[in-house]
C-alpha positions as CSV (number, residue, x, y, z in Angstrom):
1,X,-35.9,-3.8,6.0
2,X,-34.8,-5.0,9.5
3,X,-32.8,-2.2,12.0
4,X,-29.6,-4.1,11.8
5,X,-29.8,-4.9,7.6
6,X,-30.9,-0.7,7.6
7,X,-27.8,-0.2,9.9
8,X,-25.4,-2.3,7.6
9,X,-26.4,-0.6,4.7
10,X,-25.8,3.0,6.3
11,X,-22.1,1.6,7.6
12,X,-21.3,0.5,3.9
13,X,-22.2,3.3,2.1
14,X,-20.9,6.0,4.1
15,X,-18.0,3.9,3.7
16,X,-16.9,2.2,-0.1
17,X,-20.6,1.4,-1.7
18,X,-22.2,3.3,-3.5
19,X,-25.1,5.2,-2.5
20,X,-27.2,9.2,-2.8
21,X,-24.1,10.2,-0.9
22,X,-20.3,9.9,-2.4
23,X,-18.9,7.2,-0.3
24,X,-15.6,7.9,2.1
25,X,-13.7,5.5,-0.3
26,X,-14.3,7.9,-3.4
27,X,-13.6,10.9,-1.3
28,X,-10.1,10.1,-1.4
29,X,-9.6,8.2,-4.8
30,X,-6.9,10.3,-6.5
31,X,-5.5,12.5,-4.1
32,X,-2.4,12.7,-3.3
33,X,-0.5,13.6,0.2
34,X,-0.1,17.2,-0.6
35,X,-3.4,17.9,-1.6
36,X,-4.8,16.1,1.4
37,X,-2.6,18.1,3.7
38,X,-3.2,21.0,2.6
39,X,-5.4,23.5,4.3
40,X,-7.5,25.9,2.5
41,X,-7.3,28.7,4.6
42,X,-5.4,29.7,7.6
43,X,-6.5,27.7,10.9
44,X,-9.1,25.7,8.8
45,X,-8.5,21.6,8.3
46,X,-6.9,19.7,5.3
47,X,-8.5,17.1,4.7
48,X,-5.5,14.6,5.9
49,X,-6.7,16.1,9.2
50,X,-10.3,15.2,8.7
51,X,-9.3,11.9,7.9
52,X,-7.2,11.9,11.1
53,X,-10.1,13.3,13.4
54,X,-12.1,10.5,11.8
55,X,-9.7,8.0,13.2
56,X,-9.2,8.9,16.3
57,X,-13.5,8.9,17.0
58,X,-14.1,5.8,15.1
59,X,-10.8,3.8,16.6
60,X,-12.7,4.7,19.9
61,X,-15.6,3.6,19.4
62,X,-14.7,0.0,17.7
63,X,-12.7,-0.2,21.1
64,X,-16.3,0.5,23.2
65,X,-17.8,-2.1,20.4
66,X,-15.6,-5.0,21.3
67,X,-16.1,-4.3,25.2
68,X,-12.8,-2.5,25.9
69,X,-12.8,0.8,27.3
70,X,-10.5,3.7,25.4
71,X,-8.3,5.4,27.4
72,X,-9.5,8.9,28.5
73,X,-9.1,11.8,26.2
74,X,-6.4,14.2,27.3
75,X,-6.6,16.4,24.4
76,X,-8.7,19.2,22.8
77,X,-11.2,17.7,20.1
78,X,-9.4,20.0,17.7
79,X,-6.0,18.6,18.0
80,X,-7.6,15.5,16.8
81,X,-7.2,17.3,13.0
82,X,-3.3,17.4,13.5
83,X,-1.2,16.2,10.8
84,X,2.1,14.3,11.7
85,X,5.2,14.0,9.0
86,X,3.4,14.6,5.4
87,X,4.9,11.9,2.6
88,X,3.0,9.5,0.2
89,X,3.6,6.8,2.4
90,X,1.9,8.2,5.5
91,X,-0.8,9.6,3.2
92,X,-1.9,6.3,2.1
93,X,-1.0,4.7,5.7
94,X,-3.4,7.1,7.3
95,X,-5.9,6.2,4.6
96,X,-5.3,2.4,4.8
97,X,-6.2,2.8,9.1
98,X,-9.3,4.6,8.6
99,X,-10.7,1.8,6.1
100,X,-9.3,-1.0,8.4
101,X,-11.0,0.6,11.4
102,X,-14.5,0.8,9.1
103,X,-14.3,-2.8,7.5
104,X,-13.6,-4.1,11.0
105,X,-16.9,-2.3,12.3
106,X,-18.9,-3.6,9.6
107,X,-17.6,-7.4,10.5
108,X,-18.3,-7.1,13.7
109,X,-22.1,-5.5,12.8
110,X,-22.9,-7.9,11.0
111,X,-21.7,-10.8,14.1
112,X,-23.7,-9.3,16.6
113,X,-27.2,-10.1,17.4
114,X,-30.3,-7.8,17.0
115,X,-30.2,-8.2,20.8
116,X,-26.8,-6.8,21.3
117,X,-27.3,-3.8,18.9
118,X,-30.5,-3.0,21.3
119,X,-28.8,-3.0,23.8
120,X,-27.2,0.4,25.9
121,X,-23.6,0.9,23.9
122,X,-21.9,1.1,27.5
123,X,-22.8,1.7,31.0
124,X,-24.1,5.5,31.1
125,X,-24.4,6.1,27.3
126,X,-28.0,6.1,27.2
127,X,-28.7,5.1,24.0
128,X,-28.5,1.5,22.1
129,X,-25.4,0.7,19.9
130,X,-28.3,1.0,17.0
131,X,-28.9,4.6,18.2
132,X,-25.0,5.3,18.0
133,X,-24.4,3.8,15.1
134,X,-27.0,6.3,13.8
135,X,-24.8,9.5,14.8
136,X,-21.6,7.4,13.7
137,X,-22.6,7.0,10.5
138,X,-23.7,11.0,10.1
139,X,-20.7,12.0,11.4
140,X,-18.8,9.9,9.0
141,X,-21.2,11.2,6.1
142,X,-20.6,14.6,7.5
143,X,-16.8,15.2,7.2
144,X,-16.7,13.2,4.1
145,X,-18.9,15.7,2.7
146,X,-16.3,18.4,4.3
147,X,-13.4,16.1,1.7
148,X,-15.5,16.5,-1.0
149,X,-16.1,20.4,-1.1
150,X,-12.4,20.9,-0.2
151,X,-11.3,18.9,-3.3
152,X,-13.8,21.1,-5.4
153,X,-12.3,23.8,-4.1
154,X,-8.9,22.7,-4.6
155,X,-9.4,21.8,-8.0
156,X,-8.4,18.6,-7.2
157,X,-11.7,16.7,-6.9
158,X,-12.9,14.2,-10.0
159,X,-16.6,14.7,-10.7
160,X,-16.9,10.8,-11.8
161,X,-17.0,10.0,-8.3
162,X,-20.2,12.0,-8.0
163,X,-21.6,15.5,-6.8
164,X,-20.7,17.1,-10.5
165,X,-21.8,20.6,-9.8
């Protein structure tokens, strides 16, 4: 399997395929906005603000992908979990940007050249747009893990999708 077809296949299933490892996709099938906003305990995340932390890294680095430059971060990695105004609507809104931002990613994976993806991500990264792909995709696999336990934990989580015990 080549680096980039390897690469591909870690973007889609941490995303909507199915794989070892419940997908983002059927992290979120079924729940509703106020499930997802609600935190388990006091000062820990909902997972609405999971989802929401997820946007705000991934959205950055789809801008570094297509050669623009994000604008600096002004705030605390942990404000990145806030929740704004919690209705249905802006549930599935939120839901609907995350999964545009990830489709878009794959596209433009699959575009780009074996060169490209070998090359340094951006000037000072130090590592190859293959290498940060590789922590993008944990730290996608990461917090959807995170959705999952909180959805067995809040009773709200459908063992079809996977991860039955």
């Amino acid at each position: 399997m080549s680096q980039k077809k390897y690469l591909l296949d870690q973007l889609k299933t941490t995303f909507n395929e199915k794989g070892w490892l419940v997908s983002f996709t059927d992290s979120l099938t079924g729940l509703d906005a106020k499930d997802a906003a609600s935190p388990l305990s006091a000062g820990g995340h909902s997972i609405w603000g999971i989802v929401d932390h997820l946007i705000f890294w991934n959205s950055r680095w789809l801008l570094r992908f297509k050669g623009a430059e994000p604008d600096k971060i002004t705030i605390d990695n942990s404000r990145t979990f806030d929740v704004a105004s919690v209705t249905e609507e802006n549930w599935k809104s939120t839901v609907k940007k995350l999964s545009d931002i990830m489709e878009e990613v794959i596209k433009l994976v699959e575009a780009s050249s074996d060169e490209f993806l070998s090359k340094e991500a951006f000037k000072g990264y130090g590592a190859s747009w293959y290498e940060m792909f590789s922590q993008y995709t944990l730290h996608n696999a990461y917090h959807t893990g995170q959705i999952v336990q909180l959805r067995k934990i809040q009773g709200s989580w459908n063992a079809e999708y996977g991860i039955k015990a």
